[in-house]
Each structure stands twice: as C-alpha cells, then as structure tokens.
LUMKOLPA-268366 format. One record per residue: residue number from 1; chain; y, x, z of N, C-alpha, C in turn. Coordinates in steps of 0.1 Angstrom, whole numbers, plus 5000, padded with zeros to 4 digits. Last residue first. Layout:
REM residues N
NUDREN    nr   kette   n_py   n_px   n_pz   ca_py   ca_px   ca_pz   c_py   c_px   c_pz
NUDREN   NUM       A      Y      X      Z       Y       X       Z      Y      X      Z
...
This chain:
REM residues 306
NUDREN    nr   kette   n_py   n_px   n_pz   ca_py   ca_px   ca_pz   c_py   c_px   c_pz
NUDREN   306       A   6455   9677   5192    6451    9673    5175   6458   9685   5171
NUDREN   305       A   6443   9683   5223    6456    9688    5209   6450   9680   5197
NUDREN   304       A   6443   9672   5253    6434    9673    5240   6445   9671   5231
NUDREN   303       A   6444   9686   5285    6453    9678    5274   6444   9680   5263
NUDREN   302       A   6447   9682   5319    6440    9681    5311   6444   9678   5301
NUDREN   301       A   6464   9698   5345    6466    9685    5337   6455   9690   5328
NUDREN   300       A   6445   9716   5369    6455    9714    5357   6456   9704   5352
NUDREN   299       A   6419   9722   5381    6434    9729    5385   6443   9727   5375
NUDREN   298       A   6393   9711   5377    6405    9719    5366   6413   9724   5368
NUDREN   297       A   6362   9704   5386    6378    9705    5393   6388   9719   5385
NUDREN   296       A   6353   9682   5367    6352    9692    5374   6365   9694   5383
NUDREN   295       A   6358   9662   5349    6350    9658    5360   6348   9668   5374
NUDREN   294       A   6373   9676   5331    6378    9666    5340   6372   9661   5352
NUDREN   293       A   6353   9690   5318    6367    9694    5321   6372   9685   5334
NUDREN   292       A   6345   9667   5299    6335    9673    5306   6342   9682   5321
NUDREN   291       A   6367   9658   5286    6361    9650    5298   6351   9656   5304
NUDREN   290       A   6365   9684   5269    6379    9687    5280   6375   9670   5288
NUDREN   289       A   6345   9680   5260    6345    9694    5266   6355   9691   5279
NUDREN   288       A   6352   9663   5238    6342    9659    5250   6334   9673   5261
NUDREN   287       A   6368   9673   5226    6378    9665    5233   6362   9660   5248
NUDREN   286       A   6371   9692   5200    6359    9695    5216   6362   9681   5229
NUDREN   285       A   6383   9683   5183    6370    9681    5175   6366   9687   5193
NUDREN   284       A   6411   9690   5196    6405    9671    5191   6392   9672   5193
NUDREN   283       A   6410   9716   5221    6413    9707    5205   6407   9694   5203
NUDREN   282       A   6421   9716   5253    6414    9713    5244   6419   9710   5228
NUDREN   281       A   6440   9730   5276    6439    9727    5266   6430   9727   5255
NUDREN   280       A   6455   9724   5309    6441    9728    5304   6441   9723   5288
NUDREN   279       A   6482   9736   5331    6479    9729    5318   6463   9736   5315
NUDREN   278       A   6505   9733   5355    6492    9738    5351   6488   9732   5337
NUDREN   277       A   6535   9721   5357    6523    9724    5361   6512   9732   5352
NUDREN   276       A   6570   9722   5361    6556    9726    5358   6550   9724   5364
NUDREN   275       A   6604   9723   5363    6597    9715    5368   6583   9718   5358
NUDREN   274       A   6628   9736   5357    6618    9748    5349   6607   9739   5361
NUDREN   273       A   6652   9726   5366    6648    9731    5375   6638   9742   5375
NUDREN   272       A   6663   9717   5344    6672    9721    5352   6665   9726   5360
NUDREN   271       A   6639   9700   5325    6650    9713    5320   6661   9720   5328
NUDREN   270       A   6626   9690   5351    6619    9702    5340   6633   9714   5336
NUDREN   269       A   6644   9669   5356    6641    9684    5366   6633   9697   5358
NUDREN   268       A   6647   9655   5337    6659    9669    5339   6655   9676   5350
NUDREN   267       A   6614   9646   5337    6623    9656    5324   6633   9663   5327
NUDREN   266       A   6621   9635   5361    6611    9642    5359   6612   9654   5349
NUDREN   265       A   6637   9610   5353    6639    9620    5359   6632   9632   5365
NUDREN   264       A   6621   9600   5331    6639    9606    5331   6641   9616   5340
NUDREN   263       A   6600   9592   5351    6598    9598    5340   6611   9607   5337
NUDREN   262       A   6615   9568   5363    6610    9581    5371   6606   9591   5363
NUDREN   261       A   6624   9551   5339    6632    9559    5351   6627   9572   5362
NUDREN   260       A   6595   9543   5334    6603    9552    5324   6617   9558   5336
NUDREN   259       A   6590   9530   5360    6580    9541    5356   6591   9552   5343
NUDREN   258       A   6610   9504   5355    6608    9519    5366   6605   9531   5362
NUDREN   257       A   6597   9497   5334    6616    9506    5336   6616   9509   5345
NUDREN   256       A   6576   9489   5338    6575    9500    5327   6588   9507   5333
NUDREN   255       A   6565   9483   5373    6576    9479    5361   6576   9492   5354
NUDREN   254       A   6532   9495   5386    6551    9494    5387   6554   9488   5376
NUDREN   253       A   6512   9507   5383    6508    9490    5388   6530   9484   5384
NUDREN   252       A   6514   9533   5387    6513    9530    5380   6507   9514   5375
NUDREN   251       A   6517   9534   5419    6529    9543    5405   6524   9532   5397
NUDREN   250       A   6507   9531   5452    6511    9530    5437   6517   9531   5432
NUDREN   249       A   6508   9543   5484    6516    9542    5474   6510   9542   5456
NUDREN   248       A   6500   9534   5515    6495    9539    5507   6502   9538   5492
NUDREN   247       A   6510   9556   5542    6518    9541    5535   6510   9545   5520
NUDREN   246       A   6513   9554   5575    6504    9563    5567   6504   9549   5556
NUDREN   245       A   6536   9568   5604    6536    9557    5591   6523   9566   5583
NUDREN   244       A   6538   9572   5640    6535    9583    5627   6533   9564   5616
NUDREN   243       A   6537   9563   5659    6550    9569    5659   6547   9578   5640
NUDREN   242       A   6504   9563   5665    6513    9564    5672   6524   9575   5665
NUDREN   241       A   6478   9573   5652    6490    9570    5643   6502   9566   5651
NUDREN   240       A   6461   9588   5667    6464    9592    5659   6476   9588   5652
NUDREN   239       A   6461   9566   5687    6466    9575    5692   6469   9584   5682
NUDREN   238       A   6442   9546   5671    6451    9546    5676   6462   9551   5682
NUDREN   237       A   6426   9567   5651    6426    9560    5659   6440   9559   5661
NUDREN   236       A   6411   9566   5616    6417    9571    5621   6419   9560   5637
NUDREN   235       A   6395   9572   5591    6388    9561    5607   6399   9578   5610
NUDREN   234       A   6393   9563   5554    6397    9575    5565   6394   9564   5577
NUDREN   233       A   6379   9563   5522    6382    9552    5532   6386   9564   5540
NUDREN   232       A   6370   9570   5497    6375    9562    5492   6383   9554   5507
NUDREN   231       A   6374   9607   5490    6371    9597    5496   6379   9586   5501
NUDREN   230       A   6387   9623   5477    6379    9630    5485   6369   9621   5493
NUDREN   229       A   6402   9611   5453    6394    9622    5449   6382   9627   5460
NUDREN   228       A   6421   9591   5455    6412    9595    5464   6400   9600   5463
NUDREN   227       A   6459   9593   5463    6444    9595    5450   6433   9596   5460
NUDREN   226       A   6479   9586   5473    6478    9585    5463   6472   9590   5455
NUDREN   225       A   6496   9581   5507    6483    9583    5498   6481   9583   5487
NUDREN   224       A   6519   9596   5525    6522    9586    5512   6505   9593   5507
NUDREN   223       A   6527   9597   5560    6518    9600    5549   6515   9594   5540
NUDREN   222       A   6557   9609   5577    6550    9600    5570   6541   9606   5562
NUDREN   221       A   6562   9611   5613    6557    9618    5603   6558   9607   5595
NUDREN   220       A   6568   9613   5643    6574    9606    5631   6572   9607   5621
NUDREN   219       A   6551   9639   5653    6559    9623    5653   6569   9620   5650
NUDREN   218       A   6534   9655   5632    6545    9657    5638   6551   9642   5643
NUDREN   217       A   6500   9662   5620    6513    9660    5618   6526   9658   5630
NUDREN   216       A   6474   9664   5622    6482    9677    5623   6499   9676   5622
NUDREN   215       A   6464   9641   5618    6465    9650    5631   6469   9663   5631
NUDREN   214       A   6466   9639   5589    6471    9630    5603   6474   9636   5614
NUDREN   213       A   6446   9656   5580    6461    9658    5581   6471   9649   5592
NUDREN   212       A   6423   9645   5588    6424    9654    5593   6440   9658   5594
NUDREN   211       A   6420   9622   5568    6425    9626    5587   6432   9636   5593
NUDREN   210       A   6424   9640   5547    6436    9629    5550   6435   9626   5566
NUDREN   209       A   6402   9648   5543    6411    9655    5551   6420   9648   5551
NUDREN   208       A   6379   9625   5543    6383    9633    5556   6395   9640   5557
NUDREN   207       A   6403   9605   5522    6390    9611    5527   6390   9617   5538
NUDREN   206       A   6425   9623   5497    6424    9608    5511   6409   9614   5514
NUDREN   205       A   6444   9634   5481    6430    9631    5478   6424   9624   5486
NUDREN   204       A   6472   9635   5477    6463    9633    5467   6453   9634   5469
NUDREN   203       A   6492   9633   5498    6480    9633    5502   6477   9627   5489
NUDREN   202       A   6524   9645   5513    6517    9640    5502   6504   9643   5499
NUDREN   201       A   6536   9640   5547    6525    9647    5539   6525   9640   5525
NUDREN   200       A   6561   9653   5569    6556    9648    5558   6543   9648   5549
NUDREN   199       A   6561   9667   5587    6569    9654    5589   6561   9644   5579
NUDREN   198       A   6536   9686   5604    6544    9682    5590   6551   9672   5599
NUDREN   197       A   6543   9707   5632    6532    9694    5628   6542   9693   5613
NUDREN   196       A   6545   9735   5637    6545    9721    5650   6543   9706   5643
NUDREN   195       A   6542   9749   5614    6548    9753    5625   6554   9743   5632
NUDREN   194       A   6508   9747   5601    6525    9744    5607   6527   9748   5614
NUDREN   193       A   6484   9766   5600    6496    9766    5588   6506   9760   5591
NUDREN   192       A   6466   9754   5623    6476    9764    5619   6485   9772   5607
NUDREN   191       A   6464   9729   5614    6472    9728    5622   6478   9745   5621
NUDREN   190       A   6450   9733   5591    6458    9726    5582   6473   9723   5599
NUDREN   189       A   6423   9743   5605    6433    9751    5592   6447   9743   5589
NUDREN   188       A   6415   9723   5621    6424    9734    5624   6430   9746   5617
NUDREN   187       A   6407   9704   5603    6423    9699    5613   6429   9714   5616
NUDREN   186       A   6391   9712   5586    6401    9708    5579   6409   9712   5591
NUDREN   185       A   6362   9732   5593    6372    9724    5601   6386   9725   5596
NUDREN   184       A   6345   9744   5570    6345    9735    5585   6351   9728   5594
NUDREN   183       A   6359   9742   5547    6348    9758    5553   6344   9756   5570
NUDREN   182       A   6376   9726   5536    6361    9726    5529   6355   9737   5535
NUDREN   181       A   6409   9743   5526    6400    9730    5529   6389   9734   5524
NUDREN   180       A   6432   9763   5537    6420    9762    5528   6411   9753   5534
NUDREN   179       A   6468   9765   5537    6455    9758    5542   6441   9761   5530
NUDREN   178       A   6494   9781   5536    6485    9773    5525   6477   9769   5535
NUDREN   177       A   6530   9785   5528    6521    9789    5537   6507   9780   5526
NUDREN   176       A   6555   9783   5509    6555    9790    5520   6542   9795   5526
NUDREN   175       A   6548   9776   5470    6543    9771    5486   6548   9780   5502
NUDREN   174       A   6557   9789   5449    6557    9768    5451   6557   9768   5463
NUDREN   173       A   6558   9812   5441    6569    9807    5455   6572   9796   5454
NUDREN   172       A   6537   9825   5433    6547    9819    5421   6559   9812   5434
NUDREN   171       A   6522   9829   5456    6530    9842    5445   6536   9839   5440
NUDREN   170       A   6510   9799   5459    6517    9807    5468   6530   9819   5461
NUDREN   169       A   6498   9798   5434    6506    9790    5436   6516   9798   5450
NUDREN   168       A   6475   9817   5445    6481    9819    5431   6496   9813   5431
NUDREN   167       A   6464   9808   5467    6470    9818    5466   6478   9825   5452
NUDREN   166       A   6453   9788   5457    6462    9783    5467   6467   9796   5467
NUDREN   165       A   6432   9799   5440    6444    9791    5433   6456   9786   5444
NUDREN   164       A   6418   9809   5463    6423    9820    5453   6437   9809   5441
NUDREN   163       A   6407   9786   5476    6418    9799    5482   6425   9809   5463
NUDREN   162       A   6403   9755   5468    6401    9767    5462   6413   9780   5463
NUDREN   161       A   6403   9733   5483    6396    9740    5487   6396   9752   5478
NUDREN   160       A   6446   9727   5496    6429    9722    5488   6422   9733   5492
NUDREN   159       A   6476   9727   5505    6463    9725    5512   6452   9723   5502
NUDREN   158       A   6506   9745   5511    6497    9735    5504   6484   9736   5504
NUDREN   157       A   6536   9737   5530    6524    9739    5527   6516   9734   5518
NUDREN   156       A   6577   9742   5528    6559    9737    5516   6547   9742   5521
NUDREN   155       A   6601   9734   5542    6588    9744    5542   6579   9735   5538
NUDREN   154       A   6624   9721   5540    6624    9734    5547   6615   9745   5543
NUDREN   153       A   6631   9696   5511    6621    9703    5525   6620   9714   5527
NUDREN   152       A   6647   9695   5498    6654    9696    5505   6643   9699   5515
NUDREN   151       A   6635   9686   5469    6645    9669    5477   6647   9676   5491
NUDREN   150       A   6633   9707   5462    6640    9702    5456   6645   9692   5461
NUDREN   149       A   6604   9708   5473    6615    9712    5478   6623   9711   5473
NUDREN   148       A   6587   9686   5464    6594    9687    5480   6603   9694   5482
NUDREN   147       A   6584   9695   5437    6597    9686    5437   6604   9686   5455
NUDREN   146       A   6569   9718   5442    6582    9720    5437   6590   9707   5439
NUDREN   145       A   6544   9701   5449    6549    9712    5457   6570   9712   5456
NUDREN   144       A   6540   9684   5434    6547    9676    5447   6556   9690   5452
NUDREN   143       A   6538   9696   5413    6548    9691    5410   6551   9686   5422
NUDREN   142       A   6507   9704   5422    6514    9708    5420   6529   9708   5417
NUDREN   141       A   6497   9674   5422    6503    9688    5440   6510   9697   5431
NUDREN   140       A   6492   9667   5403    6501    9658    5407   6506   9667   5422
NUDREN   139       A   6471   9689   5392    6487    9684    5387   6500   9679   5396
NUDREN   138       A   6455   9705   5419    6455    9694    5408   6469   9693   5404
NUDREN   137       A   6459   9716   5442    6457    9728    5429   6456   9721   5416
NUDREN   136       A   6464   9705   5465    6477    9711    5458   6473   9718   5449
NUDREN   135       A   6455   9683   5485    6455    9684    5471   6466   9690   5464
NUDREN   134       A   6484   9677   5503    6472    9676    5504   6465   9675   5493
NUDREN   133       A   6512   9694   5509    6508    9688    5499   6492   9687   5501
NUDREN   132       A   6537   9689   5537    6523    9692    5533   6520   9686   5516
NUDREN   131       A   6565   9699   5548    6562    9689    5541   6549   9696   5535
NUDREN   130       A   6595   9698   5571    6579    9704    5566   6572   9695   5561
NUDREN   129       A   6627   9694   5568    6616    9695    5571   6604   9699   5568
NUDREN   128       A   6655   9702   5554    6644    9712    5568   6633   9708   5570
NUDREN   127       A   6667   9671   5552    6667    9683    5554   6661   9691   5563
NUDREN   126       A   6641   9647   5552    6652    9648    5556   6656   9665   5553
NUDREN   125       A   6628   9626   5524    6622    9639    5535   6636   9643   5538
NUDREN   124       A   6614   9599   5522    6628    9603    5523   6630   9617   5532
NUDREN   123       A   6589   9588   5508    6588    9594    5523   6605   9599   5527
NUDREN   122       A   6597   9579   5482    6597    9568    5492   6597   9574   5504
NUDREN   121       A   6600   9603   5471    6610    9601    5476   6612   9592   5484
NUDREN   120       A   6572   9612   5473    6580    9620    5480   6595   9610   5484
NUDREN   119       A   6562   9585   5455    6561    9590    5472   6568   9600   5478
NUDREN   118       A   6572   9598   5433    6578    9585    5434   6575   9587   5455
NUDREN   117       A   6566   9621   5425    6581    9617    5427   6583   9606   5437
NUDREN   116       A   6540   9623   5420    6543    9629    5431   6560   9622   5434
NUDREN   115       A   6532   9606   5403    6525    9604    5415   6528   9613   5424
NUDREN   114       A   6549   9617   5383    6548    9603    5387   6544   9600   5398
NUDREN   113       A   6532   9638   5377    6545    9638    5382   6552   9623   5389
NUDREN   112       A   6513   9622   5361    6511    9630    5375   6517   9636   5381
NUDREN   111       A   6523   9611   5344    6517    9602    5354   6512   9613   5364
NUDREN   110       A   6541   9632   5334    6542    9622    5334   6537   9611   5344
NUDREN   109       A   6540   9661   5331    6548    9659    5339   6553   9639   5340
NUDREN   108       A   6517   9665   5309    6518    9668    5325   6526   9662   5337
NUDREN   107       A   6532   9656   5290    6521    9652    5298   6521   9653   5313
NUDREN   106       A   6551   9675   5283    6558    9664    5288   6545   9652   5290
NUDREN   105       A   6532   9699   5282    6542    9697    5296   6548   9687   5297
NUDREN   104       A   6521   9695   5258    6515    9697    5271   6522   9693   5282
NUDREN   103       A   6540   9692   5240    6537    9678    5243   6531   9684   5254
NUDREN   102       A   6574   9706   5252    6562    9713    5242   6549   9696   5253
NUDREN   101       A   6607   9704   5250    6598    9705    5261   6582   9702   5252
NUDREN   100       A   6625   9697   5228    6623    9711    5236   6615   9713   5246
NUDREN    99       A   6628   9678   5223    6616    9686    5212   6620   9696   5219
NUDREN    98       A   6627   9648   5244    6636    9657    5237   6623   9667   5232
NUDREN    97       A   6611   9611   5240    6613    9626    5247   6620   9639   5235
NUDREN    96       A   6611   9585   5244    6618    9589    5233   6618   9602   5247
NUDREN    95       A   6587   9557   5251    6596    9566    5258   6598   9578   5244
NUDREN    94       A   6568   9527   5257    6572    9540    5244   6582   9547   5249
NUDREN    93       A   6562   9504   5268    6559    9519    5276   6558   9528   5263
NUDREN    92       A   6575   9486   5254    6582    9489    5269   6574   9504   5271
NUDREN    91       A   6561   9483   5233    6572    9490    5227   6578   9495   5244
NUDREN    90       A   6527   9487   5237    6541    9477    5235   6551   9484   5236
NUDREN    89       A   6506   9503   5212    6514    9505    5225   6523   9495   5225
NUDREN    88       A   6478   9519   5191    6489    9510    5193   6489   9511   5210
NUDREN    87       A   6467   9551   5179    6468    9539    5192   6478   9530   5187
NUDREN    86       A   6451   9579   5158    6461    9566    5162   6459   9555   5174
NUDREN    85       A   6432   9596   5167    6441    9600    5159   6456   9591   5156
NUDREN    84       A   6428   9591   5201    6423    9590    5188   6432   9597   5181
NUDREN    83       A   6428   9590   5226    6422    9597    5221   6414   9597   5213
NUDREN    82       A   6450   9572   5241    6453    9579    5234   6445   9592   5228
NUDREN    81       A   6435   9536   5231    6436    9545    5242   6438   9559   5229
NUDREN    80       A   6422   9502   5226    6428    9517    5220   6433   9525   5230
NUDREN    79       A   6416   9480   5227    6410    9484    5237   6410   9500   5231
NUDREN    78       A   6446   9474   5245    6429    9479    5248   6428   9474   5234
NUDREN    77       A   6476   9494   5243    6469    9481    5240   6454   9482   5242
NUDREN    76       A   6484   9525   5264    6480    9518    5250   6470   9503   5252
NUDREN    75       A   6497   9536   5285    6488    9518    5286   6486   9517   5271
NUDREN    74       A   6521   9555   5273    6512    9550    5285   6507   9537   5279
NUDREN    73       A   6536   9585   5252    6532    9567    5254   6528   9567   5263
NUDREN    72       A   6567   9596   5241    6556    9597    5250   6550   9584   5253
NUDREN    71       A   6577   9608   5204    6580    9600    5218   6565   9601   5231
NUDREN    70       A   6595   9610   5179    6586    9619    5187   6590   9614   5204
NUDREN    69       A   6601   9598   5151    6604    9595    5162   6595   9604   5171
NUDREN    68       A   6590   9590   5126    6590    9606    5131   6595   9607   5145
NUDREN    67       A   6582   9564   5118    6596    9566    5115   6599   9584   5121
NUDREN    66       A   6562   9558   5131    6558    9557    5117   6576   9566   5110
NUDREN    65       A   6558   9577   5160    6560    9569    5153   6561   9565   5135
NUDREN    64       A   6541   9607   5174    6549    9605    5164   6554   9586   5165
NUDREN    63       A   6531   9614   5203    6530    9618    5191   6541   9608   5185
NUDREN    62       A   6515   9618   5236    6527    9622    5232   6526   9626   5216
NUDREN    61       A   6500   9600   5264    6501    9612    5254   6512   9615   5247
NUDREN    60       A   6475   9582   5283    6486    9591    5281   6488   9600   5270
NUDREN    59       A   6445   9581   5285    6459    9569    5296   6475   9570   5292
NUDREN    58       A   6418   9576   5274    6434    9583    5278   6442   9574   5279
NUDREN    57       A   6390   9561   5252    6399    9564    5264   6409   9571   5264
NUDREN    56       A   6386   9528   5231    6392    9543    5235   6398   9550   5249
NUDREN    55       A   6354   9513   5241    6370    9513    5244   6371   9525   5239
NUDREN    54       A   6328   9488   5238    6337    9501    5234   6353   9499   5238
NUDREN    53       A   6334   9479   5275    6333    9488    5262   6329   9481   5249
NUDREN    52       A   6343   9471   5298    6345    9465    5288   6346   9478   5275
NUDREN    51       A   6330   9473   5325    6334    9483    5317   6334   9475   5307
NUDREN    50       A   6341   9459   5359    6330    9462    5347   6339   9469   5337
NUDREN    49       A   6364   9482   5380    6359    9463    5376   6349   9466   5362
NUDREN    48       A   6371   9503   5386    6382    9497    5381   6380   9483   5379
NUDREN    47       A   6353   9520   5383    6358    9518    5395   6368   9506   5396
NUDREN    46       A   6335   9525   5361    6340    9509    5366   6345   9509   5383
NUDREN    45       A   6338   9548   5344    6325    9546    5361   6323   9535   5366
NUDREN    44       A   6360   9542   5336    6347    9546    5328   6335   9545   5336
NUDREN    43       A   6378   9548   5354    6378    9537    5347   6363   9537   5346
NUDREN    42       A   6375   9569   5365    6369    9567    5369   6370   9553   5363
NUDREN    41       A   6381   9587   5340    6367    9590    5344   6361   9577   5354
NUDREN    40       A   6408   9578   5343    6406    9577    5333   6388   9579   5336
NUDREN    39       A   6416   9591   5368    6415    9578    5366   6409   9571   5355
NUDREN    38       A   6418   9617   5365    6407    9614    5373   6410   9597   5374
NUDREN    37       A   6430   9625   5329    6433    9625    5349   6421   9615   5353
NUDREN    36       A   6442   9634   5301    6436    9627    5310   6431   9629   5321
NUDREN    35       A   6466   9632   5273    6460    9636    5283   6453   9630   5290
NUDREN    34       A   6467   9639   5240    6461    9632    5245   6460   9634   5258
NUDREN    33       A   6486   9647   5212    6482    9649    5221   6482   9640   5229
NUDREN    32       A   6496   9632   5188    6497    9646    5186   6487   9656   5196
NUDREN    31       A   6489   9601   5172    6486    9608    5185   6488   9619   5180
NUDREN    30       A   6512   9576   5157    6502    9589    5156   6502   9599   5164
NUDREN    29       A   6513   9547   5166    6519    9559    5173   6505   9566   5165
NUDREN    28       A   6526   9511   5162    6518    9522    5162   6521   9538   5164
NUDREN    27       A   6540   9492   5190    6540    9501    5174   6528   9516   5174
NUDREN    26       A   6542   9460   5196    6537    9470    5198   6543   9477   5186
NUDREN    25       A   6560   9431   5192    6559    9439    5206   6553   9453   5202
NUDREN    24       A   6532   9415   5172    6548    9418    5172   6552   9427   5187
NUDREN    23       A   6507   9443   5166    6515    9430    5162   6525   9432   5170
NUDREN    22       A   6496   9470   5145    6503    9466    5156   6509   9448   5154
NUDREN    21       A   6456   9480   5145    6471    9470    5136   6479   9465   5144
NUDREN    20       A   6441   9508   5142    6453    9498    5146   6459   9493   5141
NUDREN    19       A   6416   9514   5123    6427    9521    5126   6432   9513   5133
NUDREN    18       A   6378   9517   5128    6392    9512    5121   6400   9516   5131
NUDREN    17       A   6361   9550   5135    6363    9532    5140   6376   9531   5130
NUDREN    16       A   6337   9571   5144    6348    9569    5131   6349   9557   5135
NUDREN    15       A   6336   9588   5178    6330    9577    5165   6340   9579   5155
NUDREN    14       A   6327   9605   5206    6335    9609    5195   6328   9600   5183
NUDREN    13       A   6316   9595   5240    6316    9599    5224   6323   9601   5217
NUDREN    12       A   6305   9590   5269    6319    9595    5261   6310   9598   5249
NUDREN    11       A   6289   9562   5290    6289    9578    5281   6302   9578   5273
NUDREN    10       A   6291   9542   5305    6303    9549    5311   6301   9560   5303
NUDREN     9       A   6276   9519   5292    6272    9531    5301   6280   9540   5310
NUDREN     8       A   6290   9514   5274    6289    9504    5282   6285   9510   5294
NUDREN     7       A   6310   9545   5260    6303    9529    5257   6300   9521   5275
NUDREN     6       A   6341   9553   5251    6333    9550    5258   6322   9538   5258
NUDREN     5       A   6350   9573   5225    6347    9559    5225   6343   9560   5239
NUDREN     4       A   6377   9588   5201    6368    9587    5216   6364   9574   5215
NUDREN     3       A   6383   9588   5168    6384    9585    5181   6374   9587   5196
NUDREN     2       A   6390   9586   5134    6382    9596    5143   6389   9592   5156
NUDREN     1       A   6393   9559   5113    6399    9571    5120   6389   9576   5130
C-alpha cells in the first residue's frame, strides 16, 4: 500500500510498504482522510524521545471499517499512522461519527477541539467573564474561541501574530476584541484589549506571551497551557501569580472514554451550535506539501484527502 514514512532523520516520504494485519483488540480502518497538528512534526523532531523509524505518521483521521462503518480513529498501533491508505487501531480509540458532518470537520473538531474543551471547562468560566484565547488563528483557538462562549464567557479576546486572520475571525463574531502578538510588546497589547484583566486564559502557545498574558490578567484568573508552539518554558514572578492559578493541562495522555466523551460532545456542539474551524486541504499524492503546510503557520487544521 502507498503510505507516509518518516525515516530516522525526522525526513517525510511517501513509500509502497505492506498492508496491516489486525490482531485481536484492533481493526483495520481504510483511511478516507488523514489529519495533522504540530505534534505530529514534533514527534518526528523527537521531541517526544528518539525516533523509532520507519513509522507512518498522523495522529488522526476518519475512514471506513471492513464492514462500511464510517468512523474516526486516534493512536493508530505503531508503527502505522493515519497516512496511509490503511492503519490498524484498538478498537477503544475507534469512534462511530454521523455522515452529516464532512471527514474535514469531524478532524478538525477532534484533538484540537479536544484541546480546547477540555481546559475551558477544567477553567470553570463563570458567567460574564473574560476569557483570552492565546493562539487564536490555529484550530485548537479557534474552537476555544466559540466554545468560551458557549460555556457563558462575557467576552472573547483573541490573541496571535497574524492581524489580518485576527481580524477575519473577529467579522465572523468568534471574538469581541483582538490582540496582535509579535510587534514589541505582547503585555501591552494583550492589556489593552481588557477591560480590567482576563479571568481566564486559554494559552496554546506558552513562551513569552504566556507571560505576558499572566500579567494582564485579573485576580483570580486561570491559565490552562496547552501547546508550546512559542516556547518550551515562561520566568514568571512571584507577584505575577499571586491569587492567579497557571495549570498546565493534557488531553491526550487521558483514558480513550474520556477522550471519546469529549469528542461526543464536540460533535453536538457542531450540529447544535455550527462548532468549526478552519480547514487546509491536501490530496494523498501531495500529502508532503500539506507536512510542508504544517510546519508553517496554517491557520487551520491540516487534512490529507484520499
């Protein structure tokens, strides 16, 4: 079968390799589509611990069973991954999705909706409050955006470096106000877009502006971390976090029945709420376009079509 490979190097390729053979617990899955997120790059980088290559990469996708079943996978078995024409998967992280939501979007709205749900709600945002998205032009901001307010927050800021996409998202009425990160001083863009400090921040990208957000926040604030796109560490002081929580949160380390539970509910906010994001779409045969894609900054979930 035709697949992605990474070799030892961290290089991407496209090989011809044998097919999967499921043993007992797994089932094979014909890939329809393939998505992939700044984890998946940095596997490959060995952020993760040496690189046990060849591997298939993708973390995620959405195709068939042998029986037509039309379902959404995670963690394919190593050293298969969903950017092939086939994967195996243990049967816990196989999920059974409705045919009305199109495989882009029930991507999208999986591990990177995932990464917003789950923190928003561990932050328990009270009615009214203000609620930052730190990294808002990537997938997982964008769903923070919409879901913050949906769990009742007053007012959506959203914060990354590319004005013209913060201003796009704004029009569409994800966001009340924006920040533009990256033109010299994060704190005082990110203080003048509140109106008296966040309570709340969701922070996909950590690094300076994660300080920076710190200090713009409100006592009692919380800030749920969960990507670190901008940098791997923050030197915050003691007077900075007075009365304020900065709680770093994992999704995807969770129980599959969690993870499938947060997913559920991700889906009826789709079909009840019109829950989106952004979408970038590759075909199979360019699939080393759309990791070329990835490394960049996308403004979208990343997806490769068969």
């Amino acid at each position: 079968m035709r697949a992605a490979s990474i070799g030892l190097d961290g290089s991407f390729s496209m090989i011809e390799r044998d097919p999967p053979e499921a043993a007992a617990g797994q089932q094979i899955i014909h890939v329809d589509a393939a998505g992939i997120g700044p984890t998946d790059l940095m596997r490959a980088q060995g952020f993760f611990g040496p690189v046990r290559a060849p591997y298939v990469p993708g973390g995620e996708g959405v195709g068939r069973l042998v029986d037509g079943t039309r379902v959404y996978f995670g963690h394919s078995t190593p050293p298969f991954g969903a950017i092939a024409e086939q994967t195996i998967v243990p049967e816990a992280e196989i999920w059974p999705v409705p045919e009305d939501l199109n495989d882009a979007r029930v991507i999208a709205l999986a591990i990177s909706g995932t990464g917003a749900l789950l923190p928003l709600e561990e932050a328990r945002i009270a009615p009214g409050e203000e609620v930052l998205i730190l990294g808002a032009t990537g997938p997982v901001g964008q769903i923070g955006l919409q879901i913050a307010r949906l769990l009742g927050a007053g007012r959506v800021v959203a914060a990354a470096r590319s004005e013209a996409k913060l201003r796009e998202l704004q029009a569409r009425g994800w966001a009340d106000a924006i920040a533009v990160l990256g033109t010299g001083d994060d704190e005082t863009a990110l203080k003048t877009a509140t109106r008296g400090g966040y309570n709340v921040v969701l922070d996909v990208i950590y690094g300076p502006p994660a300080e920076a957000a710190m200090r713009a926040t409100a006592p009692g604030a919380r800030m749920m971390s969960i990507g670190v796109q901008a940098g791997q560490t923050v030197s915050l002081s003691l007077r900075d976090l007075v009365f304020r929580s900065h709680i770093g949160v994992g999704t995807g380390q969770r129980p599959a029945a969690e993870r499938r539970a947060a997913f559920d509910r991700l889906i009826g906010m789709a079909r009840d709420h019109g829950l989106d994001a952004d979408t970038l779409a590759f075909p199979f045969d360019a699939a080393a376009d759309a990791w070329a894609a990835q490394a960049g900054s996308p403004h979208g979930k990343v997806v490769i079509r068969r």
